[in-house]
N, C-alpha and C positions, 0 to 999 in steps of 0.2 A: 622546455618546449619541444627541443628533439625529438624527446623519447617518447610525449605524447604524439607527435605524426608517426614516431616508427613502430609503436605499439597499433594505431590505426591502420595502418599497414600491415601489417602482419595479420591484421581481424580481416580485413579486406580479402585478403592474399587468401589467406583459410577458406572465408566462406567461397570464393569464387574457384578454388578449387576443389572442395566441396559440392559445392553446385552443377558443377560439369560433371567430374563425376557419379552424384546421381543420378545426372541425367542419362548418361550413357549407363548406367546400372539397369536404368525403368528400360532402354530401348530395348537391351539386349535380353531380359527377362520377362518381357511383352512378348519379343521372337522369340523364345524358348516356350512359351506355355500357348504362344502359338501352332508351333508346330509340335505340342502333343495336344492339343486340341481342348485346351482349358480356354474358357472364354472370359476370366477374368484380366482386365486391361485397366495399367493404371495409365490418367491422361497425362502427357506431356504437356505444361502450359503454366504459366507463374506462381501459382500456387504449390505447385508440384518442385518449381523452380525453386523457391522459397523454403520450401521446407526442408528439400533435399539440402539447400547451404545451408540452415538453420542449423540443424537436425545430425546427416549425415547422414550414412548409411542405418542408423536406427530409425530415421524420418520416413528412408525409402520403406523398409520393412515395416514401421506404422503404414504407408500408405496401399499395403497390399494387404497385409491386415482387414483394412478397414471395406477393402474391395473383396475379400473371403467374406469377412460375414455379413457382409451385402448380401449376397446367394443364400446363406442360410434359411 
């Protein structure tokens, strides 16, 4: 019974470091294509939240991805 709380723990721990950061990934790559003047923006907000802990950094990269070939 331990081991199943400390395995869920350790999911926990992951995803919500994970999730952070992604999120600080999306900020500081929003201000970067900011200031060379790309207007693609991904949104900060639970979905975003969600995927990025899901996901990880492959999640963030689908979500610009998918904001590239928006414009197309």
């Amino acid at each position: 019974m331990e081991s199943e709380g400390r395995r869920l723990g350790q999911i926990l721990v992951n995803f919500f470091v994970r999730a952070v950061l992604g999120m600080a990934l999306i900020f500081f790559v929003n201000e970067l294509l900011k200031s060379q003047g790309i207007s693609v923006r991904v949104g900060m907000n639970v979905l975003t939240l969600l995927t990025s802990g899901i996901f990880g950094i492959p999640g963030v990269a689908l979500l610009y991805g998918i904001c590239f070939f928006k414009i197309l």
